[in-house]
N, C-alpha and C positions, 0 to 999 in steps of 0.2 A: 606293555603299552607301547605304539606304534609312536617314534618321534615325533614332535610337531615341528614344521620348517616354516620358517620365515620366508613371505615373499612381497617381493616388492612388486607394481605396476606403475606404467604410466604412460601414454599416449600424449601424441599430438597427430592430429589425424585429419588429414584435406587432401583432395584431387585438386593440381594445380595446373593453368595452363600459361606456356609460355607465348604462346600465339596471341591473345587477348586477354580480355577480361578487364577486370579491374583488382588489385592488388589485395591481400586479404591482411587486414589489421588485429590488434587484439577486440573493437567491437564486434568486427566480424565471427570473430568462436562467439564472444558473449552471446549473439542474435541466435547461436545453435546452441550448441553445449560447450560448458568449460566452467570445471570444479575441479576444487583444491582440498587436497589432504584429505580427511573425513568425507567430507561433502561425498567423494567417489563411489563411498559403499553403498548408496541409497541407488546407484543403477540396477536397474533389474531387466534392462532391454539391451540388444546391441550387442556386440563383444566383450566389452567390457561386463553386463550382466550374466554372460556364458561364464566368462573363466568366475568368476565371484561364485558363483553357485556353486562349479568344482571347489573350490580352494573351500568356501565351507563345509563342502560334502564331506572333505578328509583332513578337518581341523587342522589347514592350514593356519596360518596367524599372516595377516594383510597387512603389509602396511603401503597407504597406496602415497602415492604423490601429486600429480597433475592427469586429469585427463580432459583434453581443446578436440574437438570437432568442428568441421564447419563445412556450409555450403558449396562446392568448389569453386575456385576462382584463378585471379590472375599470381603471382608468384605472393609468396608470404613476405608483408614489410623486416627490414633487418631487426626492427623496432623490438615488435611484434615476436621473432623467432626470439629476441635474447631474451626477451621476459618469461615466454614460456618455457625456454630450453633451460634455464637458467631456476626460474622454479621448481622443474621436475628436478634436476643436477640437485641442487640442496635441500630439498627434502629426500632424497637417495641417501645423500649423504649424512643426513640425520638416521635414516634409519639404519644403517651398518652397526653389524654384520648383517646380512640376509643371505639364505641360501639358493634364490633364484630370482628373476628378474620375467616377468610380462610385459612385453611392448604390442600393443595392438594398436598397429600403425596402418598406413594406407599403402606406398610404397611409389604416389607419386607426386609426391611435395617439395615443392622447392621455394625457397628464399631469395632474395634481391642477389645478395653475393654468397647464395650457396647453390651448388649445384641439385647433390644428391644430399634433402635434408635426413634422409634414415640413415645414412652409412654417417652422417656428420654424428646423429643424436647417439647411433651403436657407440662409434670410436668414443664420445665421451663416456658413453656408462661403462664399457669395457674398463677405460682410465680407473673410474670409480673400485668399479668390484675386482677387476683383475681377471686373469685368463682362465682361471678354474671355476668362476661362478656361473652356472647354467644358465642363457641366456633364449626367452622362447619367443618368437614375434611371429603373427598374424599382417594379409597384406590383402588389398582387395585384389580381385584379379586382373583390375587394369593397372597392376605396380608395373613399374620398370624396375629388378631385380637387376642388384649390381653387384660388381663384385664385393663389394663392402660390406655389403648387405649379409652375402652368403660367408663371408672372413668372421665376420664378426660375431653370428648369431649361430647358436647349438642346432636350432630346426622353424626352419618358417614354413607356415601355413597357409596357403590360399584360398577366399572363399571360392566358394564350387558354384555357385548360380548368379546368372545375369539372366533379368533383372536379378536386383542383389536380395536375396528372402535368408541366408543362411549366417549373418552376421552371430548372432547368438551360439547357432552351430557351431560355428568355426572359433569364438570363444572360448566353448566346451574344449573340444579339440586341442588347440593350444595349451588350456590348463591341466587335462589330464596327459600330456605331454609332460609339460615340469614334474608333476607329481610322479611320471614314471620312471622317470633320470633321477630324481632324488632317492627313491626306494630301490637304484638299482634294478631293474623290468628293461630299461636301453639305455644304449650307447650310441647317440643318433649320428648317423653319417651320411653328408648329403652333397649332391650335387645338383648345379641348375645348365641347363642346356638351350642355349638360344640361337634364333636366328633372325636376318633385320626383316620382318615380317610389322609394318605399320598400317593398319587398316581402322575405319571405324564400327562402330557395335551394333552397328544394323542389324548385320549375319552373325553377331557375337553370341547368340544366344546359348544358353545350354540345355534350356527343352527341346522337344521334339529331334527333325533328322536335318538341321540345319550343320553346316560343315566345323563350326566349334565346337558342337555337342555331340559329335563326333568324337571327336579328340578327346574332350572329357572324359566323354565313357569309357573312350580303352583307358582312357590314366587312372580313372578310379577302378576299374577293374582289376587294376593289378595290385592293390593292398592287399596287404594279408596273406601274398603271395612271393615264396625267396626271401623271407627277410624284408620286404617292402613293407614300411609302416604307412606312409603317405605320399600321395602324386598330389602336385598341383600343376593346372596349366595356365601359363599367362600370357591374356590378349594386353598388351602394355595400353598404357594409355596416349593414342597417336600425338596429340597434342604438348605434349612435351616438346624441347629440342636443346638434347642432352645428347653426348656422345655413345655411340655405342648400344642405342636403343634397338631392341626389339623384344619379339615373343619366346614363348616355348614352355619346357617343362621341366619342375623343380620335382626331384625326388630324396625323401630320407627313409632311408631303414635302418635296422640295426645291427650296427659294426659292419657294414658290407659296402662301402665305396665302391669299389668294381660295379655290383650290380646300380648303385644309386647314376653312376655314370651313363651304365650300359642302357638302363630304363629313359632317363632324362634324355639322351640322346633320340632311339627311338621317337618319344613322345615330339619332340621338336621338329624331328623328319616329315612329321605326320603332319603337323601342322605347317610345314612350309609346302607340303603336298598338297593342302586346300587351300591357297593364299588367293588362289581368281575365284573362289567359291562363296569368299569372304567380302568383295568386293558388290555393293549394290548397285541397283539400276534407279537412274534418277528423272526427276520430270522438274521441268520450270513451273513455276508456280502457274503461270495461267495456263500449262498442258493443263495441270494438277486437278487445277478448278474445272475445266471444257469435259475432262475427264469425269469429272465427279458429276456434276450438270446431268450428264445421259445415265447416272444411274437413280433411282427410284427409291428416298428414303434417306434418311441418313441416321446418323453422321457418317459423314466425310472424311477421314482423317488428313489433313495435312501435316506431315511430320516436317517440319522444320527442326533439323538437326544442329545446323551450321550456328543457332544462337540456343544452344542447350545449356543452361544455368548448372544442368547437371554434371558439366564437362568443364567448367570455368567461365563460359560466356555472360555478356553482359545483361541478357535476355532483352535487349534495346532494337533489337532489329526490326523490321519493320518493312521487313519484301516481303513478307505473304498479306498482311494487311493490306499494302499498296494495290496489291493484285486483286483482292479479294472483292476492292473498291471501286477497282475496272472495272472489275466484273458487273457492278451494277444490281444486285446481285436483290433478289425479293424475299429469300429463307435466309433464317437465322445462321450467324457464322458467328463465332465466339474466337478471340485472338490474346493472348495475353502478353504485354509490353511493357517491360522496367523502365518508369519515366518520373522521378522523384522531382521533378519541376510541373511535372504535368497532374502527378496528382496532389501537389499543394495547389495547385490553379485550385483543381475539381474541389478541394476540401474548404476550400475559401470562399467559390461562389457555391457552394449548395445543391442540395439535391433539385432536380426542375431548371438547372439554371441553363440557357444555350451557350454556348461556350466555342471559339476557337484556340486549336493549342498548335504547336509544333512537338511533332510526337515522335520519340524514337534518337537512336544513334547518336546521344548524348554523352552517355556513361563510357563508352566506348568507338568511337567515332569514324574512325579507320575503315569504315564496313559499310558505310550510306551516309546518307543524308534525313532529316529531320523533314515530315511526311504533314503540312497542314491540311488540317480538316477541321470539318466543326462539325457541332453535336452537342447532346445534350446530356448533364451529368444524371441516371439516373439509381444510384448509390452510392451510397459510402461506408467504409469500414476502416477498423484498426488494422487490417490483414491477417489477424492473429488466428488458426486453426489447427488442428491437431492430425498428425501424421498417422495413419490408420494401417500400415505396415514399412516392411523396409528395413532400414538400419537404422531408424528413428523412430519404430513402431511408438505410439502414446504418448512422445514427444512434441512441444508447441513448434509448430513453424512461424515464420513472424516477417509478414509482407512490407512491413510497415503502414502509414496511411496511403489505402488502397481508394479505387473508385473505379465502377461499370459505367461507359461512357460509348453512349448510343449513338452512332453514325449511320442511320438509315438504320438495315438489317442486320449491319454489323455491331456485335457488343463485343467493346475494346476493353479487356480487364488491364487496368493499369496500377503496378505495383512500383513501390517507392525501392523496395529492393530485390534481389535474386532470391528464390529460393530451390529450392532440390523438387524438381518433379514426383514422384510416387505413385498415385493415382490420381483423381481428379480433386483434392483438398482445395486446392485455391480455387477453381470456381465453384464447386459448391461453398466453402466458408461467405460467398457473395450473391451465393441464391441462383445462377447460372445452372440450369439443365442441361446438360450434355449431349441427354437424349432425346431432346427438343430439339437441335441442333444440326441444318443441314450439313455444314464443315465445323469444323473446329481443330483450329492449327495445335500442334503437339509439338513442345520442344524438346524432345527428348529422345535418344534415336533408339530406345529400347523399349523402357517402364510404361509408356502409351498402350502395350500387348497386356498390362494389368489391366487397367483403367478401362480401354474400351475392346475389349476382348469379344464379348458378349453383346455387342450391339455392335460395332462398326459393322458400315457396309462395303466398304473400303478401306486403304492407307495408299498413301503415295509420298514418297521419299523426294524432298523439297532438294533443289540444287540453287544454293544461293546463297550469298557471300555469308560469312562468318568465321570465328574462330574454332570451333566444333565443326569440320565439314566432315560431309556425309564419307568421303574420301578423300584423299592424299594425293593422290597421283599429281596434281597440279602444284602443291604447297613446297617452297625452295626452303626448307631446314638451312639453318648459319652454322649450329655445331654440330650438327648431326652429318655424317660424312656418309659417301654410299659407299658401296652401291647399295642400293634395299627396294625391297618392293613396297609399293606399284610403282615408285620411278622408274626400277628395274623391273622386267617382267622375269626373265631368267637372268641367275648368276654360277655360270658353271665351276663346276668343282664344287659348289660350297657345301661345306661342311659348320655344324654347330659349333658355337663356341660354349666351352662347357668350363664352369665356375668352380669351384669345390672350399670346402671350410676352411679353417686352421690347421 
């Protein structure tokens, strides 16, 4: 009979941004996800229900501890980090011994006064289990891998697809990972190879012949090949400004350092070889609109990126609405705006009611000004709907008290808080047709290619203030040092900088 190994899990998992947003508290997991002890095994979506499936398939024995998701945002309260860091630490600690550890983390979270929160959470469980306990973590591909990160952990995982569909996958992955260090199958040795490569996820994609699905392919190409167990490539998440940031590419195989070097290298070259490939082309919102105008049909897409909830943003902005209202506009345009004063207005006076608000750049302020208009409320909702794929597949999203608020041909979804884009949940949970819709702005500079894939007649790439912009090339980093692209366009001589384990 095949031992049975103890393994511990436990996440805290957010994309955070230091450019804006608004700070992420302990309500903030609550509004996503965040369970304690027991509670954890009832996931069966996500990462966390990847590695659970493994670990039961080979009669592992679980014991979990904390797993916090949440919408991303502005940095995590100190508050906030010590209760959850502090939760997982003593239920860890309770459950000693264990013969491995699952961390499915995100890779780019940070705290008031912490810089890099995964290399803080590693060096404590290290503390805990000590140098010899297998330690396996999962990261999305927009982590900023640091050295800490790669010191501390036996083998990390990247997910492989933006938009993100491969959460669960990359689960799997990770947990038949521990299970194969445990039984003796590897002895993971790894290296991560970067270069200051800071772009946004416009061009990030990894379908089709866009310049990052590029890279990907050769990296996953090479598995299974030399002792290569696993390539990941990582677009970091620009919005940070942390030292030392950039891209590139994480490789482990087994027992071959040299090669995991020689690979990672490579994969990084490749990618600072399409770094203007990665870079998009932008329109002002009323190019955007004039543009869209002479085509026949819609929707329209406007991707307003710079206020992406999905990036950290406050989704309060309110320059494509502005525009959309020059425009004067006689078809339908659908806009969605985080304004929790505005829709306790709407929930107050009633559905039918005419209404003046000051709408927008509230939450986060630094980015515009608050946009009067009047209009009339004509819905109202709890916000509450459910996530129909992604990394929260069948999961509740939760707007708070929401309301459709009609400005002429403009219908303004107006939600009390941020949530994660995906497909189109938040206007249909409000009865909004999409495909009714001559424009309808998208905040999101990816996941919009799910949603209206199949009916857009267009997209155009919004250039307009926010903390999520489309590009970098303008944005002055405080701790971020150069040189790096797109400040730099060339930096001669360079060479990757390449990480390796313990």
């Amino acid at each position: 009979m095949s031992e049975t190994h103890c393994i511990a899990i436990g996440s805290i998992m957010i994309e955070c941004n230091n450019l804006g947003g608004v700070p992420a508290d302990i309500e903030h997991f609550r509004n996503t996800e965040l369970r304690y002890g027991r509670e954890i095994l009832d996931a069966d979506t996500g990462v966390v229900g990847g590695m659970l499936q493994v670990l039961r398939q080979n009669s592992c024995e679980i014991r979990p501890t904390i797993v916090a998701s949440g919408c991303p945002a502005g940095p995590i309260t100190a508050e906030c980090y010590r209760h959850l860091k502090t939760g997982l630490l003593d239920r860890l600690r309770r459950a000693m011994p264990v013969d491995g550890v699952l961390l499915p983390l995100h890779g780019a979270a940070t705290v008031e006064d912490v810089g890099d929160l995964e290399g803080d959470l590693l060096a404590e469980v290290r503390e805990i289990i000590g140098p010899d306990v297998p330690v396996v973590v999962t990261l999305d591909l927009h982590a900023h891998v640091t050295a800490e990160m790669v010191r501390l952990a036996d083998a990390i995982f990247g997910w492989e697809t933006y938009p993100h569909a491969d959460a669960f996958q990359t689960g799997v992955r990770g947990a038949k990972m521990m299970v194969d260090i445990l039984r003796g199958h590897c002895r993971p040795t790894m290296a991560m190879a970067r270069v200051p490569v800071l772009v946004g996820g416009i061009n990030g994609g990894t379908e089709g012949d866009g310049p990052f699905a590029e890279v990907m392919r050769f990296a996953k190409s090479q598995e299974g090949t030399s002792r290569v167990v696993s390539t990941s490539v990582f677009l970091v998440c620009p919005y940070l400004d942390l030292p030392e940031m950039g891209g590139g590419g994480l490789v482990v195989t087994n027992d071959d350092l040299p090669k995991a070097k020689e690979l990672a290298r490579e994969i990084a070259m490749m990618y600072w070889q399409r770094r203007f490939d990665l870079e998009p082309e932008l329109d002002s919102p009323a190019e955007a609109i004039k543009k869209g105008l002479q085509i026949e049909g819609g929707p329209v897409l406007l991707v307003e990126t710079a206020d992406c909830c999905g990036g950290g943003a406050a989704g309060d902005s309110v320059a494509s609405l502005r525009a959309l209202l020059d425009a004067r506009l006689n078809e339908t345009a659908l806009v969605p705006v985080v304004d929790p004063e505005a829709a306790e207005i709407c929930h107050r006076r009633g559905v039918g009611s005419d209404v003046i608000l000051r709408l927008g750049h509230k939450l986060d302020p630094q980015w515009g000004k608050p946009l009067e208009v009047t209009g009339t409320v004509t819905k109202l909702s709890d916000g509450t709907f459910t996530y129909t794929g992604g990394i929260w597949e069948g999961q509740q999203g939760n707007m708070g008290p929401t309301a459709v608020f009609a400005i002429g041909a403009v219908q303004v979804l107006i939600a009390s808080q941020p949530t994660y884009d995906w497909e189109d949940e938040q206007f249909r949970c409000v009865g909004l047709d999409v495909r009714q819709a001559k424009f309808v702005v998208a905040k999101n500079p990816m996941n919009w290619r799910i949603a209206y894939a199949d009916m857009a007649q267009a997209a155009y790439i919004l250039d307009t203030p926010g903390p999520t912009p489309a590009t970098l090339r303008h944005y002055q980093y405080q701790h971020l040092k150069g040189p790096y692209f797109p400040a730099d366009q060339d930096i001669p001589g360079l060479t990757p900088t390449v990480l390796t384990g313990i």
